[in-house]
C-alpha positions in Angstrom: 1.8 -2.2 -38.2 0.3 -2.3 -41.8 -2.9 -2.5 -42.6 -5.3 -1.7 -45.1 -4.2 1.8 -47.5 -5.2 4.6 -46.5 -8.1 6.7 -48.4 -6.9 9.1 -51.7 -8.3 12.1 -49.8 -5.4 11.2 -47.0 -3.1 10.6 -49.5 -2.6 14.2 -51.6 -3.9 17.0 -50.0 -7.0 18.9 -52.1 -7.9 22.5 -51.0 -11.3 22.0 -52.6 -11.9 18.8 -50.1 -10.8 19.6 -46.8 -11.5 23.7 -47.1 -15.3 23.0 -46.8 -14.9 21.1 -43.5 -13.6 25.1 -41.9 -16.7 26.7 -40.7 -15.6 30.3 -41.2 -17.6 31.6 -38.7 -14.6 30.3 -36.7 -12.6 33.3 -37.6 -11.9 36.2 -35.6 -10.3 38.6 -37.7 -9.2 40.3 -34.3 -6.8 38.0 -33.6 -4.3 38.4 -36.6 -4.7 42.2 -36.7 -1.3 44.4 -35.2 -1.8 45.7 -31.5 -1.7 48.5 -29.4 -2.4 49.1 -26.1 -4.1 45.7 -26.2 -6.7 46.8 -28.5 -6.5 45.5 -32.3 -6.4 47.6 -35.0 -6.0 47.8 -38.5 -6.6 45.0 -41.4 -5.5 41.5 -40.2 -2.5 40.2 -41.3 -4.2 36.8 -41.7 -6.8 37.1 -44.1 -10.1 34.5 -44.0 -9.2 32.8 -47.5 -5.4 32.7 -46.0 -6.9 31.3 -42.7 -9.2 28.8 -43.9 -6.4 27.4 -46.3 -4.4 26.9 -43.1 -7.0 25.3 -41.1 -8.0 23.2 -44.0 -3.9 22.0 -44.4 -4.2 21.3 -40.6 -7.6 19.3 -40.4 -6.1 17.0 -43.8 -2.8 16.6 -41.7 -4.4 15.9 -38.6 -6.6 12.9 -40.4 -3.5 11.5 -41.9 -1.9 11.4 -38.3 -4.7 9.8 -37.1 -5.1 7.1 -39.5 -0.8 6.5 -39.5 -1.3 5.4 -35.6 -4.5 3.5 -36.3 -3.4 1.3 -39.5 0.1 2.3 -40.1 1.5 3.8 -43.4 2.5 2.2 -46.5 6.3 1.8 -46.9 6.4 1.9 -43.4 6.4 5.4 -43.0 5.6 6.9 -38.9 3.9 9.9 -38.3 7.1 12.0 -38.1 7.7 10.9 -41.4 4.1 12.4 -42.5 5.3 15.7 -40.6 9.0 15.8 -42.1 6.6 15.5 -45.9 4.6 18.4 -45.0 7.3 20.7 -43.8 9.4 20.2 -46.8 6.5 20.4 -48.7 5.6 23.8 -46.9 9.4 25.2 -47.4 9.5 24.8 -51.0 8.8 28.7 -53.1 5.1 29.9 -54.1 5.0 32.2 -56.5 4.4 35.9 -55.7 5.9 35.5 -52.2 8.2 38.1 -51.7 10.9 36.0 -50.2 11.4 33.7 -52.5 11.5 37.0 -55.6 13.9 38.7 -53.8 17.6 38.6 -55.5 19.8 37.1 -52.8 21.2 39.4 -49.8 25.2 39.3 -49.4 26.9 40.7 -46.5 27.7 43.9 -48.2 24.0 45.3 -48.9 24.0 44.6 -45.0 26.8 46.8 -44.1 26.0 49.6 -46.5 28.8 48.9 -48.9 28.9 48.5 -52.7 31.2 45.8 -54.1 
């Protein structure tokens, strides 16, 4: 099914767009703190600017989704082809993320041993 493109805001995702669609008041801060006992404590691990980002990503993702099953996609592309985009998209390195910083680990600096 092809039909008419879809809109540019569906087509690259924009932070500034789609982030003022996430009412923060949304939020609850004591949902991504560490628990004990069953009682939150500490600062969350998900921060509100880190949250609304992800909400944002999953609103934008969501409208594309939608409008793939209602008109179809250019070059033929399904909805799991929208989701393969994003997840590739989402694996590639940001900067300042320790992960991706990190000199690679070999099986020595597991076991202890210097080579």
């Amino acid at each position: 099914m092809t039909g008419p493109p879809p809109p540019a805001q569906l087509l690259a995702y924009d932070a500034s767009e789609w982030q003022r669609l996430v009412d923060a008041a949304e939020y609850d801060p004591n949902r991504y703190r560490p628990c004990q006992n069953h009682q939150p404590y500490g600062e969350p691990i998900v921060g509100l600017d880190a949250w609304r980002e992800h909400t944002a990503r999953g609103l934008w993702l969501r409208a594309r989704l939608d409008w793939c099953r209602a008109h179809g996609w250019p070059d033929g592309l399904t909805g799991l082809d929208l989701l393969r985009e994003e997840v590739q998209a989402r694996r590639r390195p940001r900067p300042g993320w320790r992960y991706f910083d990190a000199p690679p680990r070999t099986l020595a600096s597991f076991s202890g041993s210097s080579d």
